[in-house]
N, C-alpha and C positions, 0 to 999 in steps of 0.2 A: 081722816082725822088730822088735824095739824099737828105740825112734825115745832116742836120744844127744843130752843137749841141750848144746849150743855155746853160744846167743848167748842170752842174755834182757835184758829190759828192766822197767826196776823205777820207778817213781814213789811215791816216798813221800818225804812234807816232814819225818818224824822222824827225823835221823841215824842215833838209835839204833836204831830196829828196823828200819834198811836195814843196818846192822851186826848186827842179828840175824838177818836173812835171810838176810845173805851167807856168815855163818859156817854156817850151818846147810846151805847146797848144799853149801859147803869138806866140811862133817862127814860129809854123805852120800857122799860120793866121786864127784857129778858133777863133770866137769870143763866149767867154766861160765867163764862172759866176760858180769860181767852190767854192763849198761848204766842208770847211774842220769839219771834226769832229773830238773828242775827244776819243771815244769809241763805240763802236758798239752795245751798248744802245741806244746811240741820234742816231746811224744812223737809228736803228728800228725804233724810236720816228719818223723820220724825213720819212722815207719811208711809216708808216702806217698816220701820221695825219703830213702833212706838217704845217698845219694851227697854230697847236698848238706848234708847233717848231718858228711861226713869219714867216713862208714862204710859205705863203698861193700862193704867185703866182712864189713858186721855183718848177719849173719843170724838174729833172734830169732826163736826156738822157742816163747815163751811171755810173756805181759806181764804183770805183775805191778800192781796198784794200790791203795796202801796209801788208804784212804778218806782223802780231804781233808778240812780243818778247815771249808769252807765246799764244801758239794756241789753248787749250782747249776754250778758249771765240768764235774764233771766227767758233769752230764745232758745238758751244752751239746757233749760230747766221745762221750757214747755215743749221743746222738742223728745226729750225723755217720758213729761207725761203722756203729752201724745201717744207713744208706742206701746207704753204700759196700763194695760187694765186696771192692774191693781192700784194705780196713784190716780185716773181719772174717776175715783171713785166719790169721791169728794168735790159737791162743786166750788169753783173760783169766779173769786170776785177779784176786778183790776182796777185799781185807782188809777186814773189815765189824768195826764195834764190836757189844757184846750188846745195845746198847739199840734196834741197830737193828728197825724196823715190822714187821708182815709187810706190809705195803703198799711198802713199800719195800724189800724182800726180794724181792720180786715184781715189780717194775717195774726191777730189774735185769736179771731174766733175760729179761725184755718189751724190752729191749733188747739182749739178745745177749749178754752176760755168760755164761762157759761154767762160772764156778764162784765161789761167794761163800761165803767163808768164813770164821770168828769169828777174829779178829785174836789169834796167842797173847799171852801174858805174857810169857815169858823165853824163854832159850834153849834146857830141854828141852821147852819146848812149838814151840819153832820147827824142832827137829832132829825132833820125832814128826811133824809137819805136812810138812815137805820129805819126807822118807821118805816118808811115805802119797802125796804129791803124785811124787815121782818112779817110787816101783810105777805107779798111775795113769796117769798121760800119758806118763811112758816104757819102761812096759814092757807095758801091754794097750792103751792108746791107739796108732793108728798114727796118728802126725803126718805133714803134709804133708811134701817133703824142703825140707832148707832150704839146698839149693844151687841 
């Protein structure tokens, strides 16, 4: 049965393309409650004790992380997921720039990263990328339940 997605949680420090992600689920016709963060501190915060974030009954389906301007944080974040069950529970999506390596293409998914993908341009690249992404992981992926 396809997995409905409710809750996500987004990390990305560009306004505008978290206003382009967001439009672009609105254009898909999921009906989503997405959770923006500020640093990949709260998103820890929010992935180990939701309760204690105020979001005791936010339940994300999927994370989202637009690449940071300074990437040491966020190897310092999926080195922690990596080790912990409890935070890879949740799959992640990476907005990757085109210049990105392939050594560093690679050392994503070496840490558990479930999908990295080239950051679009506007918003019909954002509304073809949510489509692809929502056929995907909610309609042939079966997600854990997220109650």
């Amino acid at each position: 049965m396809p997995s409905h997605l409710k809750d996500f949680i987004v990390f990305e420090e560009d306004d505008e393309k978290f206003h382009l992600l967001t439009s672009a689920f609105n254009n898909s016709g999921i009906e989503s409650r997405p959770k923006r963060v500020g640093n990949l501190n709260e998103l820890q915060a929010i992935l180990e004790q939701p309760e204690k974030s105020g979001l005791a009954h936010f339940k994300p389906r999927l994370v989202f992380i637009g690449m940071p301007k300074t990437t040491d944080k966020i190897w310092e974040f999926l080195e922690l997921r990596r080790k912990r069950v409890d935070l890879r529970k949740i799959p992640m999506i990476v907005f990757s720039n085109p210049e990105i390596e392939h050594e560093e293409t690679q050392r994503f998914y070496d840490y558990g990263v479930n999908s990295l993908v080239l950051r679009p341009e506007n918003q019909g690249d954002y509304d073809k990328l949510i489509e692809t992404i929502r056929e995907y992981w909610f309609g042939i992926v079966m997600l854990p339940s997220s109650e």
